[in-house]
N, C-alpha and C positions, 0 to 999 in steps of 0.2 A: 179892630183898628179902623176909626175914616181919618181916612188920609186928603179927604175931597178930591179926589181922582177919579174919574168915571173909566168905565170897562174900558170904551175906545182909546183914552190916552193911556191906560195903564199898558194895554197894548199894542199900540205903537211905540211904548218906551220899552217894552221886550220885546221887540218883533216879531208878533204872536198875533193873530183872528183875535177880534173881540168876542168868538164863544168858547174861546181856550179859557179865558176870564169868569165867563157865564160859568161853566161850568165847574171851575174851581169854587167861585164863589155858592155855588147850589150844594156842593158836596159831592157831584156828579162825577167828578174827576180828581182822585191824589194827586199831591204833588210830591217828589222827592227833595231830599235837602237841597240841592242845587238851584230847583227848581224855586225853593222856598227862600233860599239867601237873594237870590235874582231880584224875588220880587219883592224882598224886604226892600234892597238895597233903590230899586226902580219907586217904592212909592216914598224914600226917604228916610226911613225908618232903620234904627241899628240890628242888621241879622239878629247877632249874637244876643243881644238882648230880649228881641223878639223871641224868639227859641226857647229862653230861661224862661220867661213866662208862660211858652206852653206849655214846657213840660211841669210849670207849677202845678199847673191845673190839670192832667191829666191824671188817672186811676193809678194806682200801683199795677193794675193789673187791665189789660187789653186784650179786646178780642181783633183780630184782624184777619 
C-alpha cells in the first residue's frame, strides 16, 4: 500500500519513534492485529479490508 505518508508522520500519528516504522516496514519487527488495525486505520485505509487481502495472498500453510 503507498499511502504517501513517510515513516515520520506515520509516526507521529501513532505515537511511536520513526524506527518502530523502519522496522516494520524492513520486516524486522511483527506487528500484532492491534497493532496492524492502528496503523491501517492511522494511514487511512479500511482495517478490515486490508486484512482480507492479506490473507488472500498468504500460503494455506506457514512457517512461524
Amino acid at each position: 500500500m503507498r499511502a504517501g505518508v513517510t515513516q515520520v508522520e506515520l509516526a507521529a500519528r501513532l505515537g511511536r519513534p520513526q524506527p518502530f516504522i523502519s522496522f516494520v516496514e524492513r520486516g524486522e519487527r511483527r506487528i500484532d492485529v492491534i497493532e496492524f488495525y492502528a496503523i491501517m486505520k492511522a494511514l487511512g485505509a479500511d482495517p478490515e479490508r486490508a486484512f482480507r487481502e492479506l490473507i488472500a495472498k498468504l500460503p494455506d500453510r506457514l512457517e512461524i
